[in-house]
C-alpha positions as CSV (number, residue, x, y, z in Angstrom):
1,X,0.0,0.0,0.0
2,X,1.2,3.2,-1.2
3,X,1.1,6.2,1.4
4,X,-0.2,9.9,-0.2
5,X,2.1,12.3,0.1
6,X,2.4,15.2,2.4
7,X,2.3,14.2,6.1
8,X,1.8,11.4,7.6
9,X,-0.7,12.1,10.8
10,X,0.8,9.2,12.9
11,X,4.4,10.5,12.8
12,X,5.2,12.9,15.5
13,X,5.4,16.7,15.3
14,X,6.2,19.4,17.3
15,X,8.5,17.9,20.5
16,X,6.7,14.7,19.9
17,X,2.6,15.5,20.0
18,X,1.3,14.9,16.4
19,X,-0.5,18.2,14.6
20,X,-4.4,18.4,15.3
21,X,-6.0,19.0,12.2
22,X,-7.2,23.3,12.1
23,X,-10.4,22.5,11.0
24,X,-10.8,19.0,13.5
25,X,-10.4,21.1,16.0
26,X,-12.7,24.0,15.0
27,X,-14.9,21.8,14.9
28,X,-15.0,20.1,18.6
29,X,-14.7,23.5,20.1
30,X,-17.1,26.0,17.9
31,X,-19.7,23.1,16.7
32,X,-19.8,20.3,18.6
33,X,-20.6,20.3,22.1
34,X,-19.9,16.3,23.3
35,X,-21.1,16.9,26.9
36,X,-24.7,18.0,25.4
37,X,-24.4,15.4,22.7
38,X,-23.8,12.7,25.9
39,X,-26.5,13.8,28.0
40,X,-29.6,15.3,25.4
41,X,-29.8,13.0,22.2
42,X,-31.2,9.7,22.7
43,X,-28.1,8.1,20.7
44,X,-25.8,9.9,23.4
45,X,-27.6,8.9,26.1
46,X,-27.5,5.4,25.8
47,X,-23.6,5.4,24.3
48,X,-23.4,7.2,27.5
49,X,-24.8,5.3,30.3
50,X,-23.7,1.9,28.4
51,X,-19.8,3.4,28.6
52,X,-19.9,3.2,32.4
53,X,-20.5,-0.1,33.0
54,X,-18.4,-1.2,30.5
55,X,-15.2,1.1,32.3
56,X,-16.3,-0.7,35.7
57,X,-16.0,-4.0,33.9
58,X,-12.3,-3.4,33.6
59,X,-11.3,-0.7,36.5
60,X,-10.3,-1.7,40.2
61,X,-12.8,-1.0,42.4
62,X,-12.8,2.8,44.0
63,X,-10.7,4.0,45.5
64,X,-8.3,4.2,42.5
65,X,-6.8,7.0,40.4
66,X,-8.4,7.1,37.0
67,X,-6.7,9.6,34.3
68,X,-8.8,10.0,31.3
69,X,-6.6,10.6,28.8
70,X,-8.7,12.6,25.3
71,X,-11.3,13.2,28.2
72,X,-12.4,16.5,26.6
73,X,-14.6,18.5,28.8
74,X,-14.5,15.5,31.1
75,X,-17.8,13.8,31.5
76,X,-16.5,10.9,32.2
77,X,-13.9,11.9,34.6
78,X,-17.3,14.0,36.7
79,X,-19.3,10.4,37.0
80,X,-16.2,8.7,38.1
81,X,-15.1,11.2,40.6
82,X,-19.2,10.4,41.7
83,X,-18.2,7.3,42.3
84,X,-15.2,7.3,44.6
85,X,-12.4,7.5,42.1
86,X,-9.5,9.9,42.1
87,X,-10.6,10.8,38.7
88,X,-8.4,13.7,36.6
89,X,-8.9,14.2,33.2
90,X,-6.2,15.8,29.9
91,X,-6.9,16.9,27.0
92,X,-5.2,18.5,24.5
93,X,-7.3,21.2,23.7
94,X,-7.2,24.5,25.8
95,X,-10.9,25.3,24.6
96,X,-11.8,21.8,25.8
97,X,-10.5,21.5,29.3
């Protein structure tokens, strides 16, 4: 398989931390609001309470530390923090966190 040329999106840039798409991330932080889309749609609502108990299917029992790494605006990190954990959440958006 021949790659296209240009950049390759899996290779690191900048001190390791590959480039984020301009227009990806325009649209997570002008457009798209994931906590709303989680919590309001009926689609969201169910991918959101079905995530939970498949997390607790494969966490240690609270107390424990949880990082949720990608977390966003950290919806997930909020319910586990409910739940006992030690629960921090990074993203790499500064408009996300």
């Amino acid at each position: 398989m021949t790659r296209p040329s240009g950049v390759d999106p899996c290779q690191p840039h900048n001190g390791g931390v590959p480039e984020l798409d301009p227009a990806v991330l325009a649209f997570y932080c002008d457009r798209y609001d994931e906590d709303q889309r989680l919590v309001s749609s009926p689609h969201g609502r169910l991918e959101f309470l079905r995530m939970q108990p498949l997390l607790r299917r494969y966490l240690p029992p609270p107390p424990a530390a949880i990082l949720d790494v990608g977390g966003g605006t950290g919806i997930h990190a909020r319910w586990l923090a409910q739940e006992g954990y030690e629960s921090a959440c990074s993203t790499r958006s500064q408009t996300m966190s």
